[in-house]
Residue, then its C-alpha position, 0 to 999 in steps of 0.5 A: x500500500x503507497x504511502x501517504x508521502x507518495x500520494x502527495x507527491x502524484x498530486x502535486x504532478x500537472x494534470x493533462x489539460x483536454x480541450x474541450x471543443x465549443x459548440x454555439x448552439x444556433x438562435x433558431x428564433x433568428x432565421x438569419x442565424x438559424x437557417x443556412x443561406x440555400x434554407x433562408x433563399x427557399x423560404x423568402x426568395x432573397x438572400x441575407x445580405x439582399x435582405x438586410x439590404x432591403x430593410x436598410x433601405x425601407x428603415x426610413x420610412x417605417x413605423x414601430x407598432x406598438x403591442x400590450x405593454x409598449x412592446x415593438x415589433x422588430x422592422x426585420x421580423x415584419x419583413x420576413x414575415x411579409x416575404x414568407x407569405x409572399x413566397x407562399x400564400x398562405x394564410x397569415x394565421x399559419x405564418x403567424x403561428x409559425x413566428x409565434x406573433x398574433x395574426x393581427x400583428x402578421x396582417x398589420x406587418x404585412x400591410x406596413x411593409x408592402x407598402x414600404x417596399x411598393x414605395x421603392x418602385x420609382x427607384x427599381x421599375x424604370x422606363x428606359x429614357x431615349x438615350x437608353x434606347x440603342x443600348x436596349x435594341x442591341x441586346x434585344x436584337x442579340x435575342x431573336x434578331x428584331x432591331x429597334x425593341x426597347x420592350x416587350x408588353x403583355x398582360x397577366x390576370x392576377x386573381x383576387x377575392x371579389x372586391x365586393x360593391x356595386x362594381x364588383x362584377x367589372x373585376x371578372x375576367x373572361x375565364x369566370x375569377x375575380x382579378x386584376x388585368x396587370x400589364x408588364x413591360x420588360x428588357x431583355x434581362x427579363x426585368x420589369x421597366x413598366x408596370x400597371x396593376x390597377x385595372x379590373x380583369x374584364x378590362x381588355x389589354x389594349x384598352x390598359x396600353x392605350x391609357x399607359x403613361x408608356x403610350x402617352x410618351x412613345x407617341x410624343x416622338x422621343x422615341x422615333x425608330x425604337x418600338x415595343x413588342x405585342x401579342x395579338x391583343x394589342x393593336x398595331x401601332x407606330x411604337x408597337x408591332x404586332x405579329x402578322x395574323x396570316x403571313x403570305x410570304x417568307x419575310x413575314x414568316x421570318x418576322x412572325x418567327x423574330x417576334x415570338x422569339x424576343x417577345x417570348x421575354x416576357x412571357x417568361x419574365x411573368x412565369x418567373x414572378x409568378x414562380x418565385x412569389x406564390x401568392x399572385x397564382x392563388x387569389x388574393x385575400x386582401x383588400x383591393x388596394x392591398x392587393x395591388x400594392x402586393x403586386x407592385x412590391x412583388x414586381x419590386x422584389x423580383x426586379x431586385x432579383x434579377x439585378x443581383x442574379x439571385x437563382x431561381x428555386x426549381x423546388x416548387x414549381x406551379x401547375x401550368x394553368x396557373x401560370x399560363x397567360x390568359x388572353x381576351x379577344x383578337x383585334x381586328x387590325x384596321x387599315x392603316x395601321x400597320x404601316x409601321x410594321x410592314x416597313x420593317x418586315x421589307x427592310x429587316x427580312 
């Protein structure tokens, strides 16, 4: 048996240090700590930075609401939960429960920074300027080969819960559904310059274009040799080719075929919205004028996007009824009027 005297003497030896690796537990409260960047991408479309960035940038004009005992709600918390129901549709009572504030409180936040971010649409939806315009041509040009495109229009029904009133029934598309006719304006990069979210579903897309801003300034001359791309809805006009109804010869087919192809930007530029935000394939169940600035600040958002090259989730893909375009009844084209055209399918094909 050791004596006491060498029991002591092992005590006083050093003991082996073991480290011991530390482990930060994640603030799963805090979706920027608590996802990764792929998991914060796929639930709210934009990433961190973008995010933060966005929230910066509507500090300014927003507001703290105030709940029970004077207790705020973090401007970061409002703006994700607006991003998730954008993202998704769903009831605000589900995103709610999931943040763990009231539904009162998401519907309230989601009003607030909606509106917020609609604001910011003179900085991020921007008709190109005339001196822009050969700029713009090239790179439509490089698409399907049609010189002078400046932009490509088309309409897409947004549906809606009935708006209620006696004018309510103005709100129905042709297909049955309360919605609104919105027309979008985009380059070649798929990026909205124009947006009108503020007619009725019956209303026929023409009609939208020929009361637009955009109309008004394209006929005032600034724009001489530059013109959009149409579909059939619209009417042939000097700023505005439309596709032949029945080409006679091999330089209209060719001309047909270089509109489809370029104005197909659009058409994709709308799936994409629609892809990317959730909610505008599903009935709005708002009121009307918050649902058509839920619009505008979709268009927002996807135009921040598209400039900061943020990817396009596959994961969740909608049914192609809901995100076909819908279209309203074909002009009848009026003599004269495509002139414009005709001129260009004999000097370009």
């Amino acid at each position: 048996m050791p004596s006491i005297e060498v029991l002591e003497e092992e005590l006083e030896e050093p003991l082996l240090e073991v480290k011991i690796p530390r482990i930060i537990a994640k603030d799963r409260s805090d979706p920027f700590q608590g996802l990764s960047d792929e998991e914060f991408l796929e639930r709210y479309r934009l990433p961190k930075d973008t995010t933060r960035d966005l929230i910066e940038e509507v500090r300014p004009r927003a507001h703290v609401d105030k709940m029970g005992r004077g207790c705020g709600i973090p401007l970061n918390l409002k703006m994700l939960v607006t991003l998730r129901y954008l993202a998704t549709g769903n009831f605000l009572l589900t995103i709610a429960d999931c943040i763990d504030i009231a539904k009162s409180s998401a519907c309230r936040a989601v009003g607030e920074v909606v509106q917020l971010i609609a604001y910011l649409a003179p900085d991020y939806i921007q008709f190109p300027p005339p001196e822009a315009a050969h700029h713009l041509a090239e790179k439509f040009h490089d698409v399907g080969g049609m010189p002078g495109v400046i932009g490509c229009v088309d309409g897409t029904h947004i549906p809606i819960q009935s708006p209620g009133g006696e004018n309510a029934e103005d709100y129905r598309c042709r297909k049955g559904f309360f919605s609104l006719n919105v027309q979008g304006i985009c380059d070649s990069d798929m990026k909205f310059t124009n947006i009108v979210a503020s007619w009725p579903g019956s209303v026929h897309d023409d009609t939208i274009f020929e009361n637009s801003h955009v109309c008004n300034i394209l006929e005032q001359g600034n724009y001489n040799g530059f013109y959009l791309l149409g579909d059939s809805e619209y009417q042939c006009r000097e700023n505005l080719l439309t596709p032949i109804p029945e080409p006679k010869n091999e330089k209209e087919r060719n001309y047909n075929a270089s509109h489809a192809k370029t104005r197909n930007c659009v058409e994709r530029a709308f799936s994409i919205l629609k892809r990317r935000f959730a909610c505008l394939s599903i009935p709005l169940r708002t009121k009307l004028t918050n649902s058509k600035r839920i619009v505008m600040a979709c268009v927002v958002l996807h135009n921040i996007a598209v400039s900061r090259k943020v990817e396009l989730l596959d994961d969740e893909v909608l049914p192609q009824e809901n995100i076909e375009l819908i279209r309203g009844e074909e002009i009848i084209e009026e003599v004269g009027v495509t002139q414009g055209r005709d001129s260009v399918v004999q000097r370009w094909f």
